[in-house]
C-alpha positions in Angstrom: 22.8 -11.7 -18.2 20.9 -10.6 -21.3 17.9 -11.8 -20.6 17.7 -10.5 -16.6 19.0 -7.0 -18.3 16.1 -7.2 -20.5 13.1 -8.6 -18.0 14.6 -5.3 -16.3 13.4 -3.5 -19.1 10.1 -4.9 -19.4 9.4 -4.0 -16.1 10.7 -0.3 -16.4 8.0 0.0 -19.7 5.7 -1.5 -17.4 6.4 1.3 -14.7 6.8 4.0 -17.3 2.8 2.7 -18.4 1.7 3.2 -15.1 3.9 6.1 -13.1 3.7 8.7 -16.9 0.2 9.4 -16.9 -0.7 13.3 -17.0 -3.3 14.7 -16.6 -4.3 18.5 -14.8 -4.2 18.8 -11.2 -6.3 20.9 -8.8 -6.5 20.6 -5.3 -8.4 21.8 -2.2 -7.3 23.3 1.2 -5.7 21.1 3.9 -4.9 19.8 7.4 -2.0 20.7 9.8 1.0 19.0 10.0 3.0 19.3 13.2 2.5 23.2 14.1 1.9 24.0 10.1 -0.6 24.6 7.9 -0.7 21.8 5.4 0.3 24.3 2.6 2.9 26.0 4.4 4.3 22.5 5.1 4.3 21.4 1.5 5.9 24.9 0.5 8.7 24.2 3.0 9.2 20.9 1.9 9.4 22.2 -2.0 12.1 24.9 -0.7 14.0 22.4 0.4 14.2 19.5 -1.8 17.4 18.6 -3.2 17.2 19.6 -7.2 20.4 17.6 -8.3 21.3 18.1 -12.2 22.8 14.8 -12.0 23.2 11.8 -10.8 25.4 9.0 -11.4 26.5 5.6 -9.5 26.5 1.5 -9.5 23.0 0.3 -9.0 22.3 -3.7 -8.1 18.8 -4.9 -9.8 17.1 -7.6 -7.6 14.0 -8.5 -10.5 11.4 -10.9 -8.4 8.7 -12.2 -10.4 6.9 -14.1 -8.1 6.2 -17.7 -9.5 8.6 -17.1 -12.5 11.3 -16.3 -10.1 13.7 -13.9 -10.2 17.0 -12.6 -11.6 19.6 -10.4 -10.5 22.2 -7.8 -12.0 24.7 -5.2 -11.3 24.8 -1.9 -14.0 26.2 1.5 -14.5 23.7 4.2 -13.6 23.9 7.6 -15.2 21.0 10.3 -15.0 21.1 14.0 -15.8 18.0 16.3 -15.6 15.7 16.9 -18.2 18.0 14.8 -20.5 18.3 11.3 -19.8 18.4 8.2 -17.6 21.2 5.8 -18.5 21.7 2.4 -17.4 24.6 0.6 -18.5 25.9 -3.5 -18.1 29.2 -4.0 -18.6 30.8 -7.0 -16.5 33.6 -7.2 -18.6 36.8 -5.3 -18.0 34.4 -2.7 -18.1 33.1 -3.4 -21.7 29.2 -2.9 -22.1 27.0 -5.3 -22.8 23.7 -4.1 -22.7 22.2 -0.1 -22.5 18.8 1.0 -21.7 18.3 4.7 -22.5 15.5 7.0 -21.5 15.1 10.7 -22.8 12.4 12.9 -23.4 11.6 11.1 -26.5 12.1 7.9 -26.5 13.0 4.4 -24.9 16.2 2.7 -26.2 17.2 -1.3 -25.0 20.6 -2.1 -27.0 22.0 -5.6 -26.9 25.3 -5.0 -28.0 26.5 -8.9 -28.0 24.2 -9.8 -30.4 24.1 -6.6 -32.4 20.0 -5.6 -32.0 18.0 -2.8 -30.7 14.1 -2.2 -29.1 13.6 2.1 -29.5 9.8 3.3 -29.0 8.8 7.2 -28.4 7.2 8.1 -25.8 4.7 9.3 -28.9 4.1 5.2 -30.0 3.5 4.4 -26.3 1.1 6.9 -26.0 -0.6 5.7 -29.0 -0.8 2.1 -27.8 -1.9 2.9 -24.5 -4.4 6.1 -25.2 -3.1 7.8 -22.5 -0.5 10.4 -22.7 3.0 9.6 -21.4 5.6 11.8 -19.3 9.1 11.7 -18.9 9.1 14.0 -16.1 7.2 11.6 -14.1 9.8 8.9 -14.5 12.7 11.2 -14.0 11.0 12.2 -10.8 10.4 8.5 -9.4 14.4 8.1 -9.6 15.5 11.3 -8.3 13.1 10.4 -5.0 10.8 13.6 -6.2 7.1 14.6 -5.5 5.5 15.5 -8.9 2.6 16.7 -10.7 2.7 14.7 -14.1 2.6 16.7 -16.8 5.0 19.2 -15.2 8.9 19.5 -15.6 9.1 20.9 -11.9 7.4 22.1 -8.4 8.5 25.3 -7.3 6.3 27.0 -4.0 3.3 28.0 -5.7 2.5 24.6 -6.4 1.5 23.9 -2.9 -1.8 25.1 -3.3 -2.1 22.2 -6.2 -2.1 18.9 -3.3 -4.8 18.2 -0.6 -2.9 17.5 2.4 -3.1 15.2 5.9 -1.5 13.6 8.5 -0.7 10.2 8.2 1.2 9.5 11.5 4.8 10.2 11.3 3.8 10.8 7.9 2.2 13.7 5.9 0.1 12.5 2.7 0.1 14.2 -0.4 -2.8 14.1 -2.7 -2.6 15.8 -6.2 -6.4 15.7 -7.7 -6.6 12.3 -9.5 -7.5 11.8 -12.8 -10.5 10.1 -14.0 -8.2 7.4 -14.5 -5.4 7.3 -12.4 -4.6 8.4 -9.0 -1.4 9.5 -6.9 -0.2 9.8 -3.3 3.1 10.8 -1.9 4.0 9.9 1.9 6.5 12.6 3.4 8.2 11.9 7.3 7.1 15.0 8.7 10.4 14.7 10.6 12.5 14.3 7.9 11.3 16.3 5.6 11.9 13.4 2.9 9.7 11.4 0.4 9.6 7.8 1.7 7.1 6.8 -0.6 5.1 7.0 -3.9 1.7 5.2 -4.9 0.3 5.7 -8.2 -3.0 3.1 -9.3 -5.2 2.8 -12.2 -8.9 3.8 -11.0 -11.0 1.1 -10.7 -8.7 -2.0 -10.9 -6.7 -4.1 -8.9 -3.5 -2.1 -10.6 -1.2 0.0 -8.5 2.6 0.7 -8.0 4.6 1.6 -5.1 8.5 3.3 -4.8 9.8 3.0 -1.3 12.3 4.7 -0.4 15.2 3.9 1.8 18.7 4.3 3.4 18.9 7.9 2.8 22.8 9.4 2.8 24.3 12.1 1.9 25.1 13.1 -1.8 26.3 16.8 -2.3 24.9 18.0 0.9 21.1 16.5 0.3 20.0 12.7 1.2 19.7 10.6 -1.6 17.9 7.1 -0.8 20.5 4.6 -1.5 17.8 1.6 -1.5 14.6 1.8 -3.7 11.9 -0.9 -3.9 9.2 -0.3 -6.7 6.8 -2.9 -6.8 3.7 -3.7 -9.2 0.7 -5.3 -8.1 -1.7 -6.8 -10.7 -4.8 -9.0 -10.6 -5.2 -11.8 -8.7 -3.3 -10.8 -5.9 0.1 -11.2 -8.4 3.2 -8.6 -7.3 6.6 -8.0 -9.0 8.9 -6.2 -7.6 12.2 -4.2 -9.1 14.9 -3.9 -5.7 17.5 -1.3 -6.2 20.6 -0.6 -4.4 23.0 2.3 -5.2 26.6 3.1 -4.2 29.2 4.9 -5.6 27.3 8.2 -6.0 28.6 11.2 -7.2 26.8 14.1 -9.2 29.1 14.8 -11.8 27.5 15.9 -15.2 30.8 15.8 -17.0 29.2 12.7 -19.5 27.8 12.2 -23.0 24.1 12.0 -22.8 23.7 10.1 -26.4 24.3 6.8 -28.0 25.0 6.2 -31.4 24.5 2.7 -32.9 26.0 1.5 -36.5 24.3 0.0 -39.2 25.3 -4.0 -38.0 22.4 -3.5 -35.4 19.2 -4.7 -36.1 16.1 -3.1 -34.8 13.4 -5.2 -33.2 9.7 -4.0 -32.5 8.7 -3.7 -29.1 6.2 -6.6 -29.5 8.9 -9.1 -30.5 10.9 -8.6 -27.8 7.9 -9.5 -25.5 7.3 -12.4 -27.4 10.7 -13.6 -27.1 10.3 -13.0 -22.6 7.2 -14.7 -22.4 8.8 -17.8 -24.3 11.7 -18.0 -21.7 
C-alpha cells in the first residue's frame, strides 16, 4: 500500500515537472468552428465552463509502469480552489495512512505508519529544474480546465490569447508555446467540454496527455468521472496514472491544512527516489 501510494507520488512530481511550466502567451487569429468564429467559440466555451470551488470524492489509482508493472489504490480526494489538492489513504476503519498535499507552496507526501515526511516548494522545484513551476496549471489539469500557465483563471478576454482550428468533432486550442514547452487543448465542439490536454517538452521525445472521460453531472456542470494521464518518455517508454472518481460532491465545508508532530521525520526528496528505484 505504501509503496503504490508513493510511486503515485512520484508520478504526480513527474506530471507537476512537465504540466507547471509558465511562461507568456500570445496568440494569433483563427478558424471557424461550426457557424463561429474561432474566438467567439473559445469565448462561449470560457462563459460556460463549470468554475467549481470545490471538489471532493473517492478516486481509484490504476499506476501502470510498463515493464515494472503496476499497482493499484483506492484514496480520499479533496480539492478546493486556489488552496489545495488533498489526497488521502485510509483503508482502515477509516484511519489514514498516507496524505499527499498540494498548495500553492508546496508538495507534502506523509507516511503516517512509519512516522516520516517528503515536503518541497514549489520554489526548490523550480530551482532544480530551472524552469518556473505553477500551481494553477496542476489545479487546472484536475478540475478538467483549459489554462494559460502562469494564470490563476480565463475569463472572456482571454480568447484572443489561443490560435484556434477544427480538429473534426474537435476544436484545437493552441496557446503560443514557449521556447521550451508546448500546449494543446482538444474541445468536442458539441459538447462544449475539454476531452483532452497535451503538454510536451520542445524538442524531445517528452509529452503528457489527460483524457478525459465519463462526464456526469456534479452541481449542475459535467465533471469527467474517468481521467487517464499518461507520460511518454524516450525510447518509446509510457506510464500511465488511471483515475476513476465516485462519490462527488462539492462541499468546501473541510480543513485545507495538515499539521504533523515532532515524531515525524523529514526525508529529502532525493531519498525517497532512491528508496523507489531500489524496489
Amino acid at each position: 500500500m505504501r509503496k503504490s501510494f508513493f510511486h503515485c507520488v512520484c508520478l504526480t512530481v513527474a506530471v507537476i515537472m512537465m504540466a507547471a511550466c509558465s511562461s507568456s502567451r500570445h496568440a494569433g487569429k483563427s478558424s471557424m468552428i461550426g457557424n463561429l468564429e474561432g474566438e467567439e467559440y473559445l469565448e462561449k466555451f470560457i462563459e460556460h465552463a463549470p468554475r467549481w470551488k470545490a471538489v471532493t470524492g473517492k478516486v481509484a489509482f490504476n499506476l501502470n509502469m510498463g515493464s515494472k508493472g503496476s499497482a493499484s489504490l483506492s484514496a480520499n480526494v479533496r480539492m478546493k480552489r486556489g488552496e489545495v489538492i488533498q489526497l488521502s489513504v485510509a483503508p482502515f476503519l477509516g484511519i489514514e495512512v498516507a496524505r499527499m498535499e498540494i498548495t500553492p507552496d508546496r508538495i507534502l507526501a506523509v507516511d503516517r505508519l512509519h512516522r516520516r515526511y517528503v515536503e518541497i516548494s514549489f520554489e526548490t522545484l523550480s530551482g532544480m529544474l530551472h524552469a518556473e513551476l505553477d500551481f494553477n496549471a496542476l489545479q487546472a489539469l484536475f478540475f478538467n480546465e483549459v489554462f494559460l500557465p502562469g494564470e490563476e483563471s480565463l475569463d472572456v478576454a482571454d480568447a484572443g490569447r489561443f490560435r484556434i482550428s477544427s480538429e473534426g468533432t474537435q476544436a484545437l486550442l493552441v496557446p503560443e508555446s514557449s521556447k521550451a514547452w508546448s500546449y494543446q487543448f482538444f474541445t468536442g465542439t458539441e459538447s462544449g467540454l475539454l476531452e483532452r490536454t497535451r503538454l510536451a517538452m520542445e524538442g524531445t521525445a517528452y509529452a503528457m496527455e489527460w483524457d478525459y472521460s465519463d462526464f456526469s453531472e456534479l452541481d449542475g456542470k459535467l465533471f469527467p468521472r474517468h481521467i487517464l494521464a499518461s507520460v511518454e518518455g524516450t525510447g518509446g517508454k509510457t506510464y500511465s496514472l488511471d483515475m476513476r472518481f465516485s462519490r462527488m460532491s462539492t462541499d468546501a465545508g473541510w480543513n485545507t491544512s495538515v499539521e504533523l508532530s515532532s515524531k515525524y521525520q523529514r526525508m529529502e526528496l532525493q531519498d525517497l527516489l532512491d528508496l523507489l528505484l531500489k524496489q
